[in-house]
Biopython code that builds the backbone (N, CA, C, O; Angstrom):
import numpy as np
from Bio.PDB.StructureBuilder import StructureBuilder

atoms = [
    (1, "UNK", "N", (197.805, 87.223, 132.293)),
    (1, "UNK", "CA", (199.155, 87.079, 131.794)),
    (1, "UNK", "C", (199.181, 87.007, 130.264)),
    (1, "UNK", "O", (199.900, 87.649, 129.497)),
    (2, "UNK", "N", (198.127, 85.973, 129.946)),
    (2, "UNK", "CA", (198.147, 86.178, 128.324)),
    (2, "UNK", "C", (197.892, 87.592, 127.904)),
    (2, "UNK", "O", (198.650, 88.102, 127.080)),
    (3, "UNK", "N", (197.097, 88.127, 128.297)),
    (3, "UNK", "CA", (196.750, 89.794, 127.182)),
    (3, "UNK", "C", (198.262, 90.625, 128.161)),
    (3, "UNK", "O", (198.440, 91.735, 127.660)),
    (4, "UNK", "N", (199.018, 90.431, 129.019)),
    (4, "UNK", "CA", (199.870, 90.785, 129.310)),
    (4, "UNK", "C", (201.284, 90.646, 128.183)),
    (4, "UNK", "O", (201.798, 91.612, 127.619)),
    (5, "UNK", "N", (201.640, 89.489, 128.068)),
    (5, "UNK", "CA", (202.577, 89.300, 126.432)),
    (5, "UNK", "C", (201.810, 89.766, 125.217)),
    (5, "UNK", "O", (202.598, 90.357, 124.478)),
    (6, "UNK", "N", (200.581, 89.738, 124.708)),
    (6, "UNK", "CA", (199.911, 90.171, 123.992)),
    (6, "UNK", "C", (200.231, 91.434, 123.545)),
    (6, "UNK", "O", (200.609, 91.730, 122.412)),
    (7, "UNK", "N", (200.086, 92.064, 124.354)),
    (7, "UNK", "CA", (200.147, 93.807, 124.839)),
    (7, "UNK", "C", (201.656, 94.243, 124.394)),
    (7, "UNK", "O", (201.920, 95.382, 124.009)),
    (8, "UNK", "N", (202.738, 93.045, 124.510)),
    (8, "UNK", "CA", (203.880, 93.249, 124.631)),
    (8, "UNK", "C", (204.335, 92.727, 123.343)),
    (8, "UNK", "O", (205.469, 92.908, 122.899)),
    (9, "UNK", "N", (203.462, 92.113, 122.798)),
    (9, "UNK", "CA", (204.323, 91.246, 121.724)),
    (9, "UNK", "C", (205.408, 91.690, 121.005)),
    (9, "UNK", "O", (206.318, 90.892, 120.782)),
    (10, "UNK", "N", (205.482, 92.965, 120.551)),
    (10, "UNK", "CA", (206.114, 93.154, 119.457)),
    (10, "UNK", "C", (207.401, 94.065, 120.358)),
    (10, "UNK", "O", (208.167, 94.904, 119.884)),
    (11, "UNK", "N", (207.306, 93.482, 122.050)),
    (11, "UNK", "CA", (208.597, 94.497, 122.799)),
    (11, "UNK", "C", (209.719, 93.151, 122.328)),
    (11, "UNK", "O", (209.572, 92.042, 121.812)),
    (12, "UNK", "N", (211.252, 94.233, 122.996)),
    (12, "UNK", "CA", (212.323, 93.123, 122.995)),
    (12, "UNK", "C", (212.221, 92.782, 124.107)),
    (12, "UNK", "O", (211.678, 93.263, 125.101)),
    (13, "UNK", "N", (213.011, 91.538, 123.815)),
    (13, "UNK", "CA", (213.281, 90.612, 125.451)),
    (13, "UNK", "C", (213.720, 91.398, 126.347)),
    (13, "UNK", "O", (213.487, 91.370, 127.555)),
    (14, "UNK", "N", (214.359, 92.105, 125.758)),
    (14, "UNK", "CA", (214.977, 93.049, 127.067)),
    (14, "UNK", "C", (213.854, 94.026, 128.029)),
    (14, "UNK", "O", (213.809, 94.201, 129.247)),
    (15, "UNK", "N", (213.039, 94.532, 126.974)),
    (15, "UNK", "CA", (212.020, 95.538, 127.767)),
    (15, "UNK", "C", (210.927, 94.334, 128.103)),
    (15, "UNK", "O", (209.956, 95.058, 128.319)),
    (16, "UNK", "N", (210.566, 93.348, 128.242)),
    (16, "UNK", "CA", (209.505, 92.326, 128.384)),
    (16, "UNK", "C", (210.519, 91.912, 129.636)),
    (16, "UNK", "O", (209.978, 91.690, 130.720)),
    (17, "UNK", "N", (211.440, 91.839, 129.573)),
    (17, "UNK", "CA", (212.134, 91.315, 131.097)),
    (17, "UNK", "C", (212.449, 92.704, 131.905)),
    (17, "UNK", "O", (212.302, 92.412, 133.092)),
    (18, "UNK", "N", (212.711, 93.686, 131.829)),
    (18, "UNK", "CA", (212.065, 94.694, 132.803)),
    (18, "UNK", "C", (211.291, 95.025, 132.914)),
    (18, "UNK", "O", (211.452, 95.929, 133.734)),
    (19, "UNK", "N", (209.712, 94.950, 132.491)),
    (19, "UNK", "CA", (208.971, 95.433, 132.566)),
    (19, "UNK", "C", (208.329, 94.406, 133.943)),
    (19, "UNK", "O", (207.813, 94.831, 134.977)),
    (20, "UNK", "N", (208.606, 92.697, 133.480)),
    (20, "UNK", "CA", (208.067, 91.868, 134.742)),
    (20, "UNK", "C", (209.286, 91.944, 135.788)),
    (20, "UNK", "O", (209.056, 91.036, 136.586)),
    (21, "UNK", "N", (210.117, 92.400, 136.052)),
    (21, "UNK", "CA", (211.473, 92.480, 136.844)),
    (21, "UNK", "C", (210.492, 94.009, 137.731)),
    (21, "UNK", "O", (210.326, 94.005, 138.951)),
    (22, "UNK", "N", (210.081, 94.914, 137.018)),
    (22, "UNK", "CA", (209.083, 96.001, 137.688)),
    (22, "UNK", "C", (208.243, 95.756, 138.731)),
    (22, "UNK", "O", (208.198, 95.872, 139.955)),
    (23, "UNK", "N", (207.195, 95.143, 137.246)),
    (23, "UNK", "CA", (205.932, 94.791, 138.328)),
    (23, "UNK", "C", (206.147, 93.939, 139.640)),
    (23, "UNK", "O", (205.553, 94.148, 140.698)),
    (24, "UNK", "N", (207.043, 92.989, 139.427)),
    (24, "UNK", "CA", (207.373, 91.918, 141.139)),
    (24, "UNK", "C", (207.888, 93.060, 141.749)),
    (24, "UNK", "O", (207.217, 93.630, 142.609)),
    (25, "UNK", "N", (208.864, 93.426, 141.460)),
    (25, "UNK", "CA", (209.439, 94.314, 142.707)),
    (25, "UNK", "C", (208.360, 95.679, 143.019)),
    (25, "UNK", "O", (208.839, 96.351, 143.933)),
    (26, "UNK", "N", (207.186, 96.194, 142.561)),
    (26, "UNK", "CA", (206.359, 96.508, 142.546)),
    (26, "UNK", "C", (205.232, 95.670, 143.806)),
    (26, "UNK", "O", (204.889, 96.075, 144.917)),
    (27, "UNK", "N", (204.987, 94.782, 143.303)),
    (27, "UNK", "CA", (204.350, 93.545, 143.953)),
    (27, "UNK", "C", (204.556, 93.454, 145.146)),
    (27, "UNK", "O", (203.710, 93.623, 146.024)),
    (28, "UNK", "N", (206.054, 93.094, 145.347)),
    (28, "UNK", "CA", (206.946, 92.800, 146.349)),
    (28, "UNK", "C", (206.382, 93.512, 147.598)),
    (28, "UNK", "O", (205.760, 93.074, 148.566)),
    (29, "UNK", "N", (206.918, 95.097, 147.171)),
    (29, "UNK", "CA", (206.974, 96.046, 148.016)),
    (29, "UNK", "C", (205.285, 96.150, 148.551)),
    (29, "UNK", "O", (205.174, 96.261, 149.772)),
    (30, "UNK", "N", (204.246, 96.130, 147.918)),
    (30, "UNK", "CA", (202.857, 96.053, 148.222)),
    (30, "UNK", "C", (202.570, 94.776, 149.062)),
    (30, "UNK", "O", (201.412, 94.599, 149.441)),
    (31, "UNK", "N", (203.399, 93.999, 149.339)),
    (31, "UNK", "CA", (203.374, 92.864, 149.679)),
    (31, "UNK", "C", (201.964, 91.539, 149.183)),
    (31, "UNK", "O", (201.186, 90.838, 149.830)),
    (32, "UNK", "N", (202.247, 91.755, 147.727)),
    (32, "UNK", "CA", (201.533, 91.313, 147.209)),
    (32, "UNK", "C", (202.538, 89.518, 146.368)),
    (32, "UNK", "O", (201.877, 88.557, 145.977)),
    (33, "UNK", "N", (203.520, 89.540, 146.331)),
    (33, "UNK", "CA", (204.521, 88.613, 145.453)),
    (33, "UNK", "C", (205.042, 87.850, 146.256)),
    (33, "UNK", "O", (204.698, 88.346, 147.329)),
    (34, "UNK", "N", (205.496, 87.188, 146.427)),
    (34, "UNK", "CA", (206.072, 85.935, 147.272)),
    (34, "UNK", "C", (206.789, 84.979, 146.258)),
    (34, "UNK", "O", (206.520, 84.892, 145.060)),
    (35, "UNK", "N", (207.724, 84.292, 146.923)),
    (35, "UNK", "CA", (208.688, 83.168, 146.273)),
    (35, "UNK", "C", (207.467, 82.192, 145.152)),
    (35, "UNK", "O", (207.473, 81.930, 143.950)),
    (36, "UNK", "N", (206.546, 81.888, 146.263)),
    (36, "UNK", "CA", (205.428, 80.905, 145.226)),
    (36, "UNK", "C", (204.931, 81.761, 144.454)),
    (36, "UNK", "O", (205.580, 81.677, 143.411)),
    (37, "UNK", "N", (203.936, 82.761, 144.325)),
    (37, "UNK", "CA", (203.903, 83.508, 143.620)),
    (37, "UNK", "C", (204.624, 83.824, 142.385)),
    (37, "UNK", "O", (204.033, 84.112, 141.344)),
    (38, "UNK", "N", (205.675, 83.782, 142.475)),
    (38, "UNK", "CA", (206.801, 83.782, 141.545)),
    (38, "UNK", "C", (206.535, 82.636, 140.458)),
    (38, "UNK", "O", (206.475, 82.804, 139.240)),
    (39, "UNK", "N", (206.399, 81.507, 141.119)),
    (39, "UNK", "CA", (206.562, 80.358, 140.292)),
    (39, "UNK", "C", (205.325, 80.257, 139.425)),
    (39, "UNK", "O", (205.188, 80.081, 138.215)),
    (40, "UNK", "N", (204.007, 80.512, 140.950)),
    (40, "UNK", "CA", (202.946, 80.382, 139.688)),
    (40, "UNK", "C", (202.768, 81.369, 138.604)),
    (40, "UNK", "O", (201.583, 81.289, 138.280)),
    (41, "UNK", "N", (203.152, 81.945, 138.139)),
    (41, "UNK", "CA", (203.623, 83.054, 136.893)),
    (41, "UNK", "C", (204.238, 82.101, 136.503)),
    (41, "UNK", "O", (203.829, 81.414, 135.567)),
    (42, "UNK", "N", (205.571, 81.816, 137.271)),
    (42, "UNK", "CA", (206.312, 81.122, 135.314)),
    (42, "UNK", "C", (205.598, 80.178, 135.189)),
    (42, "UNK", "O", (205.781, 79.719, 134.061)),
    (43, "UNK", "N", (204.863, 79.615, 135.733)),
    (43, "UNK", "CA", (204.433, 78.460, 134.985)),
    (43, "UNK", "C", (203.028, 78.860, 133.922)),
    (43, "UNK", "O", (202.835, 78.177, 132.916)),
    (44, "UNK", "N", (202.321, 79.754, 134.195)),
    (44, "UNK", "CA", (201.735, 80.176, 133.441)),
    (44, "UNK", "C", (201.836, 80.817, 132.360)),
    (44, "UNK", "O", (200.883, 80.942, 131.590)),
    (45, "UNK", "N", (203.390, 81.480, 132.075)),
    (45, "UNK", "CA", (203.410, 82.386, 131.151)),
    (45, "UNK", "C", (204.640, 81.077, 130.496)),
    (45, "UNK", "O", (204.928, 80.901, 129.312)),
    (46, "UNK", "N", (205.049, 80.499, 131.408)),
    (46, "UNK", "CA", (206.116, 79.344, 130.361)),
    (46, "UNK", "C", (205.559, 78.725, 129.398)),
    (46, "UNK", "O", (206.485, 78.585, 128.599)),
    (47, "UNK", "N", (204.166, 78.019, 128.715)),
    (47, "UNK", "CA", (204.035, 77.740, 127.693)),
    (47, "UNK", "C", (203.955, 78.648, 126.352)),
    (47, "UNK", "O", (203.936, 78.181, 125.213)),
    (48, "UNK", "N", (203.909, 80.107, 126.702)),
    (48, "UNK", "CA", (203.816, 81.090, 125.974)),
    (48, "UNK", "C", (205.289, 81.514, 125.747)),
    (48, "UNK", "O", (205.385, 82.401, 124.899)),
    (49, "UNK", "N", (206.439, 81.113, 126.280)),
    (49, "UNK", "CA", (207.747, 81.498, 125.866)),
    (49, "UNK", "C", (208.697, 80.716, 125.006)),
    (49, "UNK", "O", (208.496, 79.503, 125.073)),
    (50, "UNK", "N", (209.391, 80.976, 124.447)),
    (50, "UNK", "CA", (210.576, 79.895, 123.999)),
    (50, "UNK", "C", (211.618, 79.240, 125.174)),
    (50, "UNK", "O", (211.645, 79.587, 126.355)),
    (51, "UNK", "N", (212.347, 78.349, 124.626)),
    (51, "UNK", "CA", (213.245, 78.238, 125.494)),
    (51, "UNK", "C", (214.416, 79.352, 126.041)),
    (51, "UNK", "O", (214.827, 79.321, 127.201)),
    (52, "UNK", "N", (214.836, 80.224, 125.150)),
    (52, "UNK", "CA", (215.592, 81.189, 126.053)),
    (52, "UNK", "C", (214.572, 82.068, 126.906)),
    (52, "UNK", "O", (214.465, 81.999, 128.130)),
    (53, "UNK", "N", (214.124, 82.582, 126.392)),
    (53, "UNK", "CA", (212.747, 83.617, 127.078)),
    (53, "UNK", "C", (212.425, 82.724, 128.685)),
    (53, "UNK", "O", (212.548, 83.311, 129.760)),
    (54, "UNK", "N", (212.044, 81.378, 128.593)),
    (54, "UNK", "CA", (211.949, 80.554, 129.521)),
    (54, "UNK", "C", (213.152, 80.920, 130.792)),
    (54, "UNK", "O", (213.062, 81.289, 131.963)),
    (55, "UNK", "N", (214.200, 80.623, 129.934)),
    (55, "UNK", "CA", (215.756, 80.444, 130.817)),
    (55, "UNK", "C", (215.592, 82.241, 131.234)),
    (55, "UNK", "O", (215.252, 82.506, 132.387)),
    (56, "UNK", "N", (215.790, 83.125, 130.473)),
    (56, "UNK", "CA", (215.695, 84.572, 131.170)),
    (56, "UNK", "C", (214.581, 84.820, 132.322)),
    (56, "UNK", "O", (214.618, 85.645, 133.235)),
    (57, "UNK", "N", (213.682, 83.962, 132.045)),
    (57, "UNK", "CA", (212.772, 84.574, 132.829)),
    (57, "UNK", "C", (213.142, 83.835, 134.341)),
    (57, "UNK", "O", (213.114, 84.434, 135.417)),
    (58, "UNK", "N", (213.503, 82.357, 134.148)),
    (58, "UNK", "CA", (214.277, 81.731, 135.359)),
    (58, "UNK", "C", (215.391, 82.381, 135.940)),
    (58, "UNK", "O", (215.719, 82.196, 137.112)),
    (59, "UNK", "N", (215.959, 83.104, 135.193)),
    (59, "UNK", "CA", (217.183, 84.299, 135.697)),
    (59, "UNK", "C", (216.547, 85.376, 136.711)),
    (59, "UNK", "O", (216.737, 85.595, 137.907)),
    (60, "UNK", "N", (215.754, 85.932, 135.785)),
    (60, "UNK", "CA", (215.201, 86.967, 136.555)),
    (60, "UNK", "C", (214.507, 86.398, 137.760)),
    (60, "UNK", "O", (215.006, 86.917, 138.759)),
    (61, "UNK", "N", (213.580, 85.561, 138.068)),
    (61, "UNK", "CA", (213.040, 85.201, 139.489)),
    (61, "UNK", "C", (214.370, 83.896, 140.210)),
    (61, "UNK", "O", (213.977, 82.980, 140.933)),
    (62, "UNK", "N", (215.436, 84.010, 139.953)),
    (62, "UNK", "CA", (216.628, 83.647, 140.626)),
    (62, "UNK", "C", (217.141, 85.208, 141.451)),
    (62, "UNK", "O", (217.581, 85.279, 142.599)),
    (63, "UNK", "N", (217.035, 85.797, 140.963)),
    (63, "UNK", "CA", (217.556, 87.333, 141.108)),
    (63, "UNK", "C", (216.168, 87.965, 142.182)),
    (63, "UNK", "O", (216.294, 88.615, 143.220)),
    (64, "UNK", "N", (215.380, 87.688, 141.771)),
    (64, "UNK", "CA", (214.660, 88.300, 142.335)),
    (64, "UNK", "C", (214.016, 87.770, 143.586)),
    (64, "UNK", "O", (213.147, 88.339, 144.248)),
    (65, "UNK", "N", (214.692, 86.332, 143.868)),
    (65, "UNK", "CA", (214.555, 85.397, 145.383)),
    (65, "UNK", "C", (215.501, 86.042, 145.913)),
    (65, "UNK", "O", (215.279, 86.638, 146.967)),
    (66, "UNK", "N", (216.690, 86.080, 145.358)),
    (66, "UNK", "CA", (217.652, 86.206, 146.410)),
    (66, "UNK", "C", (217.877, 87.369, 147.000)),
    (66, "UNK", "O", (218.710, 87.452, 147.903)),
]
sb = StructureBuilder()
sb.init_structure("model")
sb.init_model(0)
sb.init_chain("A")
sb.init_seg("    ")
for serial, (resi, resn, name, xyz) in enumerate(atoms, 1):
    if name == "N":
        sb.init_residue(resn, " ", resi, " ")
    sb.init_atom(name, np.array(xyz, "f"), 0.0, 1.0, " ", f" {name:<3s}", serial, name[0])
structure = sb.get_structure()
């Protein structure tokens, strides 16, 4: 996940939130992603975000449970 933002650093929020909005639904379909799954990502990539980045990314795996 780290050399994953790394890789990305210099994208906007916007393409850094479709790009992981991809790969899960990617995931998903391989049946590789799951609800927990989900979480353990944000929690790994949450010390590496700000607080909005945080809140978008809680958007996106709200969206992407339901």
């Amino acid at each position: 996940m780290e050399r994953f933002l790394k890789d990305r650093q210099n994208s906007t929020e916007e393409a850094l939130m479709a790009e992981l909005t991809r790969m899960t639904r990617e995931q998903e379909q391989a049946g590789e992603m799951s609800p927990t799954r989900m979480e353990e990502i944000y929690s790994t990539l949450s010390p590496f975000l700000s607080e909005r980045q945080r809140e978008k990314m809680r958007e996106v795996i709200r969206r992407l449970k339901g």
